[in-house]
ZAGUBA-19858 format. One record per residue (C-alpha): residue number from 0; x, y, z. Coordinates in Angstrom, 2 decimals, padded with zeros to 5 digits. Each point is the difference from the previous one (the first is absolute). Layout:
N
SITE|NUM|X|Y|Z
...
END
This chain:
257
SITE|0|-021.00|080.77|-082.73
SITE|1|-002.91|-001.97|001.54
SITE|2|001.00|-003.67|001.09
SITE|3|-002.19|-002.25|-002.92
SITE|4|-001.84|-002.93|002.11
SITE|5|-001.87|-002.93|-000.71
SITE|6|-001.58|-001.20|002.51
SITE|7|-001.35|-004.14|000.32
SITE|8|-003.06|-000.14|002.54
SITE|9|-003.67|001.70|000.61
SITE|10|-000.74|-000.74|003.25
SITE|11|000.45|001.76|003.12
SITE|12|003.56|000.44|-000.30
SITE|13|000.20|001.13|-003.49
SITE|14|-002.91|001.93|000.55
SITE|15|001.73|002.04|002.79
SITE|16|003.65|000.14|-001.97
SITE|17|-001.85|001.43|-003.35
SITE|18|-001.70|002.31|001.78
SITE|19|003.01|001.47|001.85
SITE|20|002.54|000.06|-002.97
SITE|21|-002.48|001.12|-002.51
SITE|22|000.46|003.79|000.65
SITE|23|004.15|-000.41|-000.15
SITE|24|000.32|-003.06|-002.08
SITE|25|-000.68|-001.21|-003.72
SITE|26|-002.50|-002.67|000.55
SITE|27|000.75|-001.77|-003.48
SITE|28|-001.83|-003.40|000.48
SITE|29|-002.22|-001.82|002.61
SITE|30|-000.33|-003.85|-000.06
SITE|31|-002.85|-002.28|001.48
SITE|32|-001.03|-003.42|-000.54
SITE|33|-003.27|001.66|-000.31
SITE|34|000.09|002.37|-003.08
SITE|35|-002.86|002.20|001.27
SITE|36|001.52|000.48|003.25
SITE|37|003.25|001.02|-001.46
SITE|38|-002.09|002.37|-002.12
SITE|39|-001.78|001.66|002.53
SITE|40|003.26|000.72|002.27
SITE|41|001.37|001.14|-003.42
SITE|42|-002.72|002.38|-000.51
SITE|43|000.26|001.40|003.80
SITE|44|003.37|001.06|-000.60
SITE|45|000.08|000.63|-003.27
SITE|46|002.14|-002.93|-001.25
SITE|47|000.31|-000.20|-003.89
SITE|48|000.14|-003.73|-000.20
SITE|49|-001.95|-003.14|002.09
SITE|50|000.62|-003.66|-000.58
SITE|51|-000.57|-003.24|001.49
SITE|52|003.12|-001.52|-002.25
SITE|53|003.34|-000.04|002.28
SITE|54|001.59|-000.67|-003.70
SITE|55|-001.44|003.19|-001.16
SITE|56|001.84|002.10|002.49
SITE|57|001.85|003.12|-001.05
SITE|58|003.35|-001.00|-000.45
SITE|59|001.97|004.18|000.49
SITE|60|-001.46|000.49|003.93
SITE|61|002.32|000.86|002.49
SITE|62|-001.69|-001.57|003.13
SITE|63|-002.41|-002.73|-000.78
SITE|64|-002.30|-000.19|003.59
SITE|65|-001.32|-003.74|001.16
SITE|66|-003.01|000.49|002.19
SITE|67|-001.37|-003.23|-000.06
SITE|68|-000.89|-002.37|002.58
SITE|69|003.22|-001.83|001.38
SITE|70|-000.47|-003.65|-001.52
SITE|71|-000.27|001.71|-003.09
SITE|72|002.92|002.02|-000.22
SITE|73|002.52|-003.01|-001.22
SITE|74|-002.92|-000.66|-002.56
SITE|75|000.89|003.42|-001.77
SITE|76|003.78|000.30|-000.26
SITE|77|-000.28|-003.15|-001.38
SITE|78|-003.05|000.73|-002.87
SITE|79|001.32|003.36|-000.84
SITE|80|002.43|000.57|-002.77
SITE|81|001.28|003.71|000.90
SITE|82|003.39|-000.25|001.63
SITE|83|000.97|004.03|-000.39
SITE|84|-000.77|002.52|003.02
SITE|85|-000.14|-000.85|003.41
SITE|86|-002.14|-002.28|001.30
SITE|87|-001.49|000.02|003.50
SITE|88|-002.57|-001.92|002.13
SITE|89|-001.91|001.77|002.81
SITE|90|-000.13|-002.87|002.48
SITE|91|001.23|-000.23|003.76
SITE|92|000.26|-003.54|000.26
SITE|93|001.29|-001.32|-003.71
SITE|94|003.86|000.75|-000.10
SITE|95|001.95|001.62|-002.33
SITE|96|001.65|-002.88|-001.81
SITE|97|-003.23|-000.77|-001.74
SITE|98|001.57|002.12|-002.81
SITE|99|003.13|-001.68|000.26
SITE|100|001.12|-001.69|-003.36
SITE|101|-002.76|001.28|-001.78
SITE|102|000.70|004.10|000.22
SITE|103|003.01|002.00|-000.05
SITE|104|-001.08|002.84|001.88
SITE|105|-002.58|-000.61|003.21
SITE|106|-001.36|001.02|003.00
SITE|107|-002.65|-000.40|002.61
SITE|108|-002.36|003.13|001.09
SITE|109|-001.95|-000.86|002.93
SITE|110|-003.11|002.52|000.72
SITE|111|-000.84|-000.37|004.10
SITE|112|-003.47|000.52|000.07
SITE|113|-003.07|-001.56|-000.82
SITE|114|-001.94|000.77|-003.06
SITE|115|-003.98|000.01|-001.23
SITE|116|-001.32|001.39|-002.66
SITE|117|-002.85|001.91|001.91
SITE|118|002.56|001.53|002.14
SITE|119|002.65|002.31|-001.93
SITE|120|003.11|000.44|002.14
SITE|121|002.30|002.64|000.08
SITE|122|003.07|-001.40|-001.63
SITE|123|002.66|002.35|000.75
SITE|124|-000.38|-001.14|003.60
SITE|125|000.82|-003.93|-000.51
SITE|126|002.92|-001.70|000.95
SITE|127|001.45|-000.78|-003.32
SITE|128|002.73|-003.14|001.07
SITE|129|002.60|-000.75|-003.26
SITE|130|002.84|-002.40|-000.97
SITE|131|001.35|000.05|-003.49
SITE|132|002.88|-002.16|-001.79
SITE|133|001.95|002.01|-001.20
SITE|134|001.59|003.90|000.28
SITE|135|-002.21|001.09|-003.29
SITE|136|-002.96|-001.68|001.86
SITE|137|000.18|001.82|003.02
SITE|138|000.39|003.31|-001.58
SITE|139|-002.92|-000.48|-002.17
SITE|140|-002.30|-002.15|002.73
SITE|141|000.99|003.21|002.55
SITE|142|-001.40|002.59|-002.77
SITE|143|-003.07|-001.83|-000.12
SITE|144|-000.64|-000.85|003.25
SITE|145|000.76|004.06|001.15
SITE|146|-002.70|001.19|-002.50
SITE|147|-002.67|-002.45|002.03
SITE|148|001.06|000.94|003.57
SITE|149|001.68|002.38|002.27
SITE|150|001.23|-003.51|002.04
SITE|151|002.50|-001.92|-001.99
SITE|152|002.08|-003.04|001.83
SITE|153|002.58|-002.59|-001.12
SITE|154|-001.01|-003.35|001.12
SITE|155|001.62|-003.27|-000.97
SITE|156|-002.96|-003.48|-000.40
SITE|157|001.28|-001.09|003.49
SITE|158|-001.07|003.68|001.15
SITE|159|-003.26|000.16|-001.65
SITE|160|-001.39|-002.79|000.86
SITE|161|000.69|000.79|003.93
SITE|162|-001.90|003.04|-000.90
SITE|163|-002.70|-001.78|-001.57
SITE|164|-000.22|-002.12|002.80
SITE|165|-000.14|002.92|002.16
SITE|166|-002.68|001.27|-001.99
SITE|167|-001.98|-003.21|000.09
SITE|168|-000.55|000.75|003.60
SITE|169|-000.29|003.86|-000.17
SITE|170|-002.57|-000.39|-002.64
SITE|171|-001.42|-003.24|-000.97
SITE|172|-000.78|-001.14|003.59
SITE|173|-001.08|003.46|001.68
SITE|174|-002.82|-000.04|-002.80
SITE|175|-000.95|-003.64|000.75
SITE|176|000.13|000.79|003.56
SITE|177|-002.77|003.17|-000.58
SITE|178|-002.00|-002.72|-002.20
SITE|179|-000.45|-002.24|003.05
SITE|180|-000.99|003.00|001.93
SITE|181|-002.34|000.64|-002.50
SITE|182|-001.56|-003.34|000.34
SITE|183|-000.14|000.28|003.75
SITE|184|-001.52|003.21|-000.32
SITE|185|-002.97|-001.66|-002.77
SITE|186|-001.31|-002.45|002.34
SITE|187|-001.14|003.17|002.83
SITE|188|-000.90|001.79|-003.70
SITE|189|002.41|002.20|000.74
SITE|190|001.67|002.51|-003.09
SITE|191|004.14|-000.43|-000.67
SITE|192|-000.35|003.60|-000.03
SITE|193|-000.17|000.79|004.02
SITE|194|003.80|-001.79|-000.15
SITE|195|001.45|002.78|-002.73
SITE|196|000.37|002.58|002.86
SITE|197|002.13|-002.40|002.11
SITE|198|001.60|-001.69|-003.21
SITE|199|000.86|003.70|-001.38
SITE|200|001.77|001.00|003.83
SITE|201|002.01|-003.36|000.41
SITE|202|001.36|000.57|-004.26
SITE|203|000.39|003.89|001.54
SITE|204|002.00|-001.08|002.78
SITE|205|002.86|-001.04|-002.03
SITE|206|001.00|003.00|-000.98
SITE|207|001.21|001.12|003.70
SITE|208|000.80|-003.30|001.26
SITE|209|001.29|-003.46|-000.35
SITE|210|-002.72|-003.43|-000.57
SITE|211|001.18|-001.37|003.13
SITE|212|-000.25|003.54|002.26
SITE|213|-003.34|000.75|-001.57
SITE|214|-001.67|-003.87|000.77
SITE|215|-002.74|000.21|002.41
SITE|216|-002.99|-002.42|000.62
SITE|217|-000.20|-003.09|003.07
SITE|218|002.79|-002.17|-001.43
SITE|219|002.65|003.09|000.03
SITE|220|-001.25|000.17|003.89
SITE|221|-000.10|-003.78|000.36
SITE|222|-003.66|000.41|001.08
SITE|223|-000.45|-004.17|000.09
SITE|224|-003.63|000.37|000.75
SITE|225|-000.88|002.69|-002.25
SITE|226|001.49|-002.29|-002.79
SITE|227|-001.56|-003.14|000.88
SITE|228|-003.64|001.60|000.15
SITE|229|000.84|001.09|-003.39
SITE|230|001.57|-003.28|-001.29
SITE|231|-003.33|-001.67|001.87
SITE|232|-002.07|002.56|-003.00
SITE|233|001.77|-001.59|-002.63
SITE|234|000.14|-003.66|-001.69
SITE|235|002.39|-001.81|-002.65
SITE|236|002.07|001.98|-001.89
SITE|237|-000.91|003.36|001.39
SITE|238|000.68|-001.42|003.72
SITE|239|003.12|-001.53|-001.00
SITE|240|001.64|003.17|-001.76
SITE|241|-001.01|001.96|002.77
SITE|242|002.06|-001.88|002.81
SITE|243|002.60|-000.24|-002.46
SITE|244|000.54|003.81|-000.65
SITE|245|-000.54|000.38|004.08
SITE|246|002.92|-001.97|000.60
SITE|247|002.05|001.46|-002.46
SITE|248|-000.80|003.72|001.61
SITE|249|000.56|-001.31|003.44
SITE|250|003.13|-001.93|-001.02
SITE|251|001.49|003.50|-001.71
SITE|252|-001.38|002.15|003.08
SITE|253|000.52|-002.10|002.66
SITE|254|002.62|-002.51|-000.85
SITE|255|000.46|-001.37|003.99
SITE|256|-004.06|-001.01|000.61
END
């Protein structure tokens, strides 16, 4: 028998979690703050029932999904009334004691990846990370989490949130780093796109070899001059990251200069 959901969230989260247990799942309700959004999601995945009324939700689930933004999640486990099923949020920095006192069965299922809309993403091949409360929890949160994804991990809060740290930097940063490039690139009216070749290889590399074996560029050959013509191209913040993240390379590759 399918595993009924409800799930509490439209955005990109949601989105991507509807999508991927549609097929295997009994999508039984979808909640929003926004009724039409909740509708539409509903409609995608052929929901039977939308509603923008946390006191509304079905109350005979047996995993009730919070993808909501993370100052929002205390918001509703407090405002909801349903106390059956198990109830899980789907953030990597919010620990699991957010349920405590106010469910009996809990859990955390963290998806590692980064979510859009315009950009559908193979499920099955995210990290699902997941804590639970309790034995019933676990075996319940585990069946769930294995229909979404081939890569299913026990992580306590403490855990998680090193990951999401991790991922802060892996993710977050790289793609602020390529939109300063981008902005470099603007001012000689130069396209992003000449970078996806090089961008594309360095992501490539990975796969064969460590981040530290496969760093190249001046400051991994402590080229001083070839770093301070390029820190001379650059003012404010731009100037200051970039001798920041030079000295950090140097300091990993060449710990004694």
């Amino acid at each position: 028998m399918k595993q009924r959901v409800v799930l509490i969230g439209s955005g990109n989260v949601a989105t991507a979690v509807a999508l991927a247990a549609a097929p295997k799942c009994d999508i039984v309700q979808i909640y929003s703050r926004t009724l039409t959004h909740a509708q539409q999601l509903a409609q995608r995945v052929n929901c039977p029932s939308a509603t923008d009324q946390l006191q509304q939700l079905v109350a005979d689930a047996d995993i009730y999904v919070i993808a909501v933004a993370d100052d929002a999640i205390e918001q509703v486990i407090s405002q909801s009334q349903c106390k059956s099923g198990v109830w899980l949020h789907t953030s990597g920095s919010k620990p699991i004691e957010l349920f405590k006192g106010n469910r009996r069965h809990y859990g955390v299922m963290w998806p590692m990846q980064s979510f859009s809309k315009q950009l559908e993403v193979d499920f099955s091949e995210v990290p699902l990370f997941i804590e639970a409360s309790s034995a019933t929890a676990m075996k319940a949160l585990q069946r769930f989490a294995s229909t979404l994804s081939h890569t299913v991990m026990e992580a306590d809060s403490k855990r998680r949130a090193r990951l999401h740290l991790a991922s802060v930097f892996a993710c977050n940063f790289s793609n602020h780093m390529w939109t300063l490039a981008s902005e470099v690139l603007e001012e000689e009216h130069l396209p992003f796109d000449v970078l996806k070749p090089l961008i594309r290889t360095t992501v490539e590399k990975l796969q064969h070899l460590s981040p530290a074996d496969s760093q190249t560029g001046p400051a991994a050959r402590a080229d001083h001059k070839v770093m301070e013509r390029q820190a001379s191209m650059l003012t404010g913040d731009k100037q200051a990251i970039y001798r920041l993240i030079s000295q950090s390379i140097m300091d990993h590759h060449h710990p004694d200069k």
